[in-house]
KEBA-596935 format. One record per residue: residue number from 1; residue in three letters; chain; x, y, z of N, C-alpha, C, CB in turn. Coordinates in steps of 0.05 Angstrom, whole numbers, plus 5000, padded with zeros to 4 digits. Atoms other than C-alpha are relative to their C-alpha. Glycine has a CB too. Example, Ala and Ser with C-alpha at 12.3 -4.5 7.8 and 13.67 -1.06 7.14 Angstrom:
BEGIN
REC  nr rest kette n.xx n.yy n.zz ca.xx ca.yy ca.zz c.xx c.yy c.zz cb.xx cb.yy cb.zz
REC   1  ALA     A 5018 4976 5000  5246  4910  5156 5018 5024 5000  4980  5001  5025
REC   2  SER     A 4984 4976 4999  5273  4979  5143 4985 5022 5014  5009  5009  4971
//
This chain:
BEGIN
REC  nr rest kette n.xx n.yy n.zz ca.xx ca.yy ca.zz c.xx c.yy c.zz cb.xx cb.yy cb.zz
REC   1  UNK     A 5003 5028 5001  1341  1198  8081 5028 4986 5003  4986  4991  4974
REC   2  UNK     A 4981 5021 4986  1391  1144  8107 5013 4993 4963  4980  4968  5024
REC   3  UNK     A 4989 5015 5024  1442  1119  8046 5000 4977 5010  5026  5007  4988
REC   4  UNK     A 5000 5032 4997  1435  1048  8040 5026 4995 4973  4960  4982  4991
REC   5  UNK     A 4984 5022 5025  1485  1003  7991 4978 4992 4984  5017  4969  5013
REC   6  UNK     A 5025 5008 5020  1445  0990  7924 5002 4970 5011  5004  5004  4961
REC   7  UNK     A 5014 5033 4997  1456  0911  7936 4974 4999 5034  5039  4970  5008
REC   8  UNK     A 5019 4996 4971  1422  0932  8016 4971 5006 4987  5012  5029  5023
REC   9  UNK     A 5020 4993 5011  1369  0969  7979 4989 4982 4984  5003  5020  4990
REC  10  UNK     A 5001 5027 5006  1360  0913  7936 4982 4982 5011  5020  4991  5005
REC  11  UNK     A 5010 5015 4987  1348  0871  7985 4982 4997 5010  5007  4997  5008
REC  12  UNK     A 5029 4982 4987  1300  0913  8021 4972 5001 4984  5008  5034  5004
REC  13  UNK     A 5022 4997 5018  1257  0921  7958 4995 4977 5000  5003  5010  4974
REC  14  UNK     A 5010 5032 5010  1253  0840  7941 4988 4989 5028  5028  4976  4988
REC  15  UNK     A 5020 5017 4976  1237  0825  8012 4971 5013 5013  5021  4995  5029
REC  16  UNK     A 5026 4996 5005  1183  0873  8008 4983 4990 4987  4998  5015  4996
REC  17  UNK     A 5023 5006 5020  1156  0850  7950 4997 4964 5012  5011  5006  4959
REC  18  UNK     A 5001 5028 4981  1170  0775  7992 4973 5000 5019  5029  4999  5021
REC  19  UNK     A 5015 4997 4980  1131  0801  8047 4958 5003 4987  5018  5030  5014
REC  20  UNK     A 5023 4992 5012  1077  0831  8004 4980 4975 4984  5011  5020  4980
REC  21  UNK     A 5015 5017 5014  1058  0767  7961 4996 4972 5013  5012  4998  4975
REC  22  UNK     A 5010 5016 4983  1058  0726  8024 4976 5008 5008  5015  4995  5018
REC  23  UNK     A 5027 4985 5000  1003  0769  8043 4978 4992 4980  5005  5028  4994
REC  24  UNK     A 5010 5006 5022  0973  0761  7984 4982 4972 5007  5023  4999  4977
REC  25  UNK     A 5007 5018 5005  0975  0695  7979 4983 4981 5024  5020  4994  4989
REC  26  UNK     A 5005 5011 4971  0951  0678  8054 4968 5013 4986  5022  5017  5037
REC  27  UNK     A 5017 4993 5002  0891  0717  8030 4985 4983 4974  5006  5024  5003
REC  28  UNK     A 5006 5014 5022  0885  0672  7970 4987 4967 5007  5027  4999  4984
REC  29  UNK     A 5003 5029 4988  0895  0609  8015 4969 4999 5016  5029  4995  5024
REC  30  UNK     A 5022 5009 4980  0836  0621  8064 4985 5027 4990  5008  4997  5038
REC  31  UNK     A 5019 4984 5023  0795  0669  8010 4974 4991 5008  5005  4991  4965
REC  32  UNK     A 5040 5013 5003  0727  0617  8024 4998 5011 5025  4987  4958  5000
REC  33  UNK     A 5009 4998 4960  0740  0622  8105 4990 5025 5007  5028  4997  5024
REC  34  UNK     A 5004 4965 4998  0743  0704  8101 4980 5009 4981  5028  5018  4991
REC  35  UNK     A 5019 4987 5010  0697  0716  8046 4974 4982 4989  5013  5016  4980
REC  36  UNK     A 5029 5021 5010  0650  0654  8037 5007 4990 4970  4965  5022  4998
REC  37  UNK     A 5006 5004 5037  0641  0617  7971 4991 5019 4982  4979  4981  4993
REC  38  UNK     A 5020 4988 5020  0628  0659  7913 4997 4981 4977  5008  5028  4988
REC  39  UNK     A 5004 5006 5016  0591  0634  7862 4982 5018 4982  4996  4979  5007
REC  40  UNK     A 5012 4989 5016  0567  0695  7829 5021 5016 4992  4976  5009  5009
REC  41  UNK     A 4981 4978 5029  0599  0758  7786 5025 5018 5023  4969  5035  4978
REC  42  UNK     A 4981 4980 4974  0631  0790  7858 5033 4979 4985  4985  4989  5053
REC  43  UNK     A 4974 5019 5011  0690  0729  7851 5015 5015 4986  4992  4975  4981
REC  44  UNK     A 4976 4993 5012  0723  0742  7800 5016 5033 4989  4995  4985  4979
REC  45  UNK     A 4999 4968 4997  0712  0822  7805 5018 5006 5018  4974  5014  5009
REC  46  UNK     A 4979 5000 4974  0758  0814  7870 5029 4990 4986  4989  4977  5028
REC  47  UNK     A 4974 5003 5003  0806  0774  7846 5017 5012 4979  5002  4976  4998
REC  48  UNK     A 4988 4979 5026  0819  0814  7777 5009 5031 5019  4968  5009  4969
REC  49  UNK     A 4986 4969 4985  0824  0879  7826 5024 4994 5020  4974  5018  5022
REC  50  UNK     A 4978 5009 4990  0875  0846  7866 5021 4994 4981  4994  4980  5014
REC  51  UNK     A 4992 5006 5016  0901  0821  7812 5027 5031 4984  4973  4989  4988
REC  52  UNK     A 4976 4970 5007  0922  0894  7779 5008 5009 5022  4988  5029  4985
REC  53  UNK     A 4981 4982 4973  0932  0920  7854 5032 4991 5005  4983  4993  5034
REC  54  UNK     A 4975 5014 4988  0984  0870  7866 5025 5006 4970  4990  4958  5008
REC  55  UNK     A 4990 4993 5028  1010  0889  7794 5019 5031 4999  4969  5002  4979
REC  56  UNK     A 4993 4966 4994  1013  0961  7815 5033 5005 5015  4972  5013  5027
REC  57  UNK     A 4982 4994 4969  1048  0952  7885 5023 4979 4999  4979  4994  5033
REC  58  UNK     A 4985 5014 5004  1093  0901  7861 5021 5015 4982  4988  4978  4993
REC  59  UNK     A 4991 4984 5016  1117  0942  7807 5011 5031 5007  4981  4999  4986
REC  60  UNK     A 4992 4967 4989  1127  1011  7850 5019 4983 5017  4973  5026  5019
REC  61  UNK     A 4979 5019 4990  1169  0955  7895 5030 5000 4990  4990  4974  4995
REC  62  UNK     A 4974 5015 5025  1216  0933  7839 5005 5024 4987  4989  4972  4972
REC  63  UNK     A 4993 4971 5019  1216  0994  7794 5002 5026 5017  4975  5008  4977
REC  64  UNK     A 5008 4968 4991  1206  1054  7843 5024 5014 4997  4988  5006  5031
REC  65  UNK     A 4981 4981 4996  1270  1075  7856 5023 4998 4987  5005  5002  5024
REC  66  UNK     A 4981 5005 5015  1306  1048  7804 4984 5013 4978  5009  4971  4999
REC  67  UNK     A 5009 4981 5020  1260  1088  7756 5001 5026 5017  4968  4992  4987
REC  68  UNK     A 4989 4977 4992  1271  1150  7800 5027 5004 5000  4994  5005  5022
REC  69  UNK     A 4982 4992 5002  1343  1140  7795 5000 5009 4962  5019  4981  5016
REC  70  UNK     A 5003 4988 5028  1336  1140  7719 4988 5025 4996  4986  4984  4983
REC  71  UNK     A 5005 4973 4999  1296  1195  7716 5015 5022 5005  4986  5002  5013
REC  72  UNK     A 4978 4978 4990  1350  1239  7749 5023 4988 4981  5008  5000  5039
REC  73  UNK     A 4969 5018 5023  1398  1200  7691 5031 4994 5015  5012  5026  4967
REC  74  UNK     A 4985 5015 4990  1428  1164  7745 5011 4971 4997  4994  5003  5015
REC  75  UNK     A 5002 5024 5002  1433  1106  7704 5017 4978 5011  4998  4998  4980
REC  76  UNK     A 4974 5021 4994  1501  1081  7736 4986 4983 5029  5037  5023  5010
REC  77  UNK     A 5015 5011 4969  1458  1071  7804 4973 4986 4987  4988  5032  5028
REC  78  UNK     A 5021 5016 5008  1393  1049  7767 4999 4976 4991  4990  5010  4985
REC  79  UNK     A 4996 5030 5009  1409  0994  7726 5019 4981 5020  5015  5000  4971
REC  80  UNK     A 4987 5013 4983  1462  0970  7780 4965 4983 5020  5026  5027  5018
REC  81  UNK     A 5021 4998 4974  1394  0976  7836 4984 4977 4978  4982  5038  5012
REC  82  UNK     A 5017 5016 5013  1345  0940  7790 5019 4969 4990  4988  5021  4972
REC  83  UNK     A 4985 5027 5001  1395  0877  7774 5004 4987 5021  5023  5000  4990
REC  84  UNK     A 5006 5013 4977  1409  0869  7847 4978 4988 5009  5003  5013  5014
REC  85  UNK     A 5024 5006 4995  1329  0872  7858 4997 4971 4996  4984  5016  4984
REC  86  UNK     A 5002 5029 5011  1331  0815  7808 5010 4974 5007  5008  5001  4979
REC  87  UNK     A 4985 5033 4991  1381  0771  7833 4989 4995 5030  5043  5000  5003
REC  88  UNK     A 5012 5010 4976  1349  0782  7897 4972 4981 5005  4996  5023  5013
REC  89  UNK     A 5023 5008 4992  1285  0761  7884 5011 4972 4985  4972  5018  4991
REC  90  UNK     A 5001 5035 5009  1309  0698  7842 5015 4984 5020  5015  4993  4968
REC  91  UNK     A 4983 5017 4979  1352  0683  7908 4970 4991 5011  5025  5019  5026
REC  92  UNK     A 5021 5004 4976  1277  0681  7947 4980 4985 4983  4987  5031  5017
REC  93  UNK     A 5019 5018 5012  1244  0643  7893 5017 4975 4995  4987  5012  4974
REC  94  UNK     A 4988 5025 5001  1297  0587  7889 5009 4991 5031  5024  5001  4980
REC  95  UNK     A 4992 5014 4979  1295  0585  7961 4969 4998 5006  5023  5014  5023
REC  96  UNK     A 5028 5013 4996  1210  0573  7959 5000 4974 4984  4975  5021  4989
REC  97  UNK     A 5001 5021 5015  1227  0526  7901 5015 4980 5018  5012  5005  4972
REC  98  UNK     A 4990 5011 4988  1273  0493  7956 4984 4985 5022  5016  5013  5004
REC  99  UNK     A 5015 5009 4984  1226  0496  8010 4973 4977 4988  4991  5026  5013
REC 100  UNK     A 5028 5013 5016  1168  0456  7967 5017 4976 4995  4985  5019  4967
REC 101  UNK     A 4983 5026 5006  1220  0403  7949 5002 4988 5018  5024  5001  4990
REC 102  UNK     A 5000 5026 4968  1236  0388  8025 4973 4999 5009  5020  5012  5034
REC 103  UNK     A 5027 5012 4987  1159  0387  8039 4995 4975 4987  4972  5020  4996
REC 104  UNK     A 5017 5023 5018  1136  0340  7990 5014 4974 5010  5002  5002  4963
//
């Protein structure tokens, strides 16, 4: 496997998990158009299983390889990798909090 720079790797992880909860949420946005109105017990059986999926795969995102470096008690690379993650993703949530400010 290719060495990346933890801040690269980083980066790579948050804009997955970017990528991933646009997905998501596109599927959230036009939910009636693709699956019809529910108004019975299906509903909210979908969205609770999405719910932990996105819980799951968000979480093997952010943690995977910064809990595999721990594991190998690489903590000098783990905790470095997992703080980058973080500042990455609060860079891509204060630049949606940006984008919503110039819409309105």
């Amino acid at each position: 496997m290719k060495k990346f720079s933890l801040p690269f790797l980083a980066f790579l992880q948050a804009t997955g998990l970017l990528i991933y909860i646009s997905l998501v949420s596109l599927i959230f946005l036009y939910g009636n158009q693709i699956f019809g109105k529910m108004n019975n017990y299906f509903g909210p059986i979908l969205f609770l299983l999405i719910f932990v999926l996105s819980a799951i795969i968000s979480s093997v995102l952010v943690l995977g390889r910064a809990g595999f470096l721990f594991w190998e008690k690489r903590y000098r690379q783990a905790f470095p990798l997992l703080f980058w993650t973080i500042g990455w993703i609060s860079f891509y949530l204060a630049g949606v909090f940006l984008l919503l400010l110039l819409a309105k």
